[in-house]
N, C-alpha and C positions, 0 to 999 in steps of 0.2 A: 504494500500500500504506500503512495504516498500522497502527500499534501505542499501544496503551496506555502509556507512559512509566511513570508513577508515579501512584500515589496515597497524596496527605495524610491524614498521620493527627495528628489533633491531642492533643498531650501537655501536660502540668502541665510540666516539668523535661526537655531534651535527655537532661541525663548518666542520670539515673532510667531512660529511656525505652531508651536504650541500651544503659545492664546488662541488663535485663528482654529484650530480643530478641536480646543477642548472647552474654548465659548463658543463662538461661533455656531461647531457641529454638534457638541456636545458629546466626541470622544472623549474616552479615559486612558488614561496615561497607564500603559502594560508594566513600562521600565523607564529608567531615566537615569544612566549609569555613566560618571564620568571616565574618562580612559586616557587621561593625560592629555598635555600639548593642546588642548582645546578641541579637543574631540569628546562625543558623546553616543552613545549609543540610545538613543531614543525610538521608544515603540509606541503607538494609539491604536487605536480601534476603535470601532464604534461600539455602543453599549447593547452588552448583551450577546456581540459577537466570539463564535467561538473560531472562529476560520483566521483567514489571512491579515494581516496586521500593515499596517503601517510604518518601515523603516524611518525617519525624517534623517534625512541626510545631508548634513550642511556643506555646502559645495567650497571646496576648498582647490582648487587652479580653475584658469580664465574662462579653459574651455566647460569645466562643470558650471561655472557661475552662466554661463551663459543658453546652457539649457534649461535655467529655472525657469517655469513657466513654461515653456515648450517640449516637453518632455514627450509629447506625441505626434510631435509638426502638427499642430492646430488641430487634430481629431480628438473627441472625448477619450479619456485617458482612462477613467475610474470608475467604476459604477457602485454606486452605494444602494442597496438592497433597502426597502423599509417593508414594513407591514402595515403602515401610516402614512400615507403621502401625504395627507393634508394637512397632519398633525407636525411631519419634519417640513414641509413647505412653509406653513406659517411661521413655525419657530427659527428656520433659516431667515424668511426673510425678515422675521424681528430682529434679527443679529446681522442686519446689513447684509447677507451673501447676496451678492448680485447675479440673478437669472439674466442667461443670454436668450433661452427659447422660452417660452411660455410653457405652463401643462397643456401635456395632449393626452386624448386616450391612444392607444395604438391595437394592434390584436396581442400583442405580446404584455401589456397593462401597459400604469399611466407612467408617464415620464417628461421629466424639464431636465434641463443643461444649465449651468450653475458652474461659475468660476470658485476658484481656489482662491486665496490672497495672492496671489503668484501670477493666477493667469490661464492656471491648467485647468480644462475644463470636463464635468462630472455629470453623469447619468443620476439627478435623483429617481428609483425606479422601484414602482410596485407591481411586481409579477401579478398577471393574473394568474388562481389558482392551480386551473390544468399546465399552463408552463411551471409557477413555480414546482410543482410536481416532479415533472420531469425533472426537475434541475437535482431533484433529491431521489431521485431513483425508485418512486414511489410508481410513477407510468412507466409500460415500455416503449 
């Protein structure tokens, strides 16, 4: 078996990066472990997740500094799962995140695009039932 661990996301500033996902989104801090020299091992996730995590990884040479915010060449990068789209909609947009696309329904459920503090841009998305099903092995 395996699993997805984590994936890096490269930031300007740890401490920036970390208001911005644990006001903002209302992730929780996994770890937050110094490693010398100014480096830190930083983990989030969202609440209640038990899956893949959030590296923040603060970009340290010219060429990493300059893929923050671009981490995908302009396509959405991340997709955050809810079980509440209206409940994380409202509450994002109470914390400033700025939506680039509006909600839509689609046949796959509802879904908006939503910037990071960065730039990188996010799938907020609520599976309809019979897909999220599939996603958990429950349909064939």
């Amino acid at each position: 078996m395996q699993t997805l661990g984590h994936v890096a996301l490269v930031v300007r500033e740890y401490d920036e990066a970390l208001a911005f996902f644990t006001n903002a989104l209302g992730f929780r801090v996994i770890e937050d472990t110094d490693l010398g020299e100014g480096k830190r091992w930083v983990l989030v996730a969202p609440p209640g997740s038990h899956g893949t995590s959030l590296l923040l990884a603060r970009a340290s040479t010219s060429e990493q500094a300059s893929r923050v915010g671009n981490q995908a060449g302009g396509r959405v990068f991340l997709f955050l799962h809810t079980d509440d789209f209206w409940r994380d909609y409202r509450a994002m947009q109470a914390h400033d995140v700025k939506f680039c696309r509006p909600p839509r329904e689609e046949p796959y459920g509802t879904v908006a695009v939503f910037y990071d503090l960065y730039g990188n841009l996010w799938d907020l998305l609520q599976l309809k039932e019979s897909v999220a099903a599939r996603y958990l092995g429950e349909v064939p």
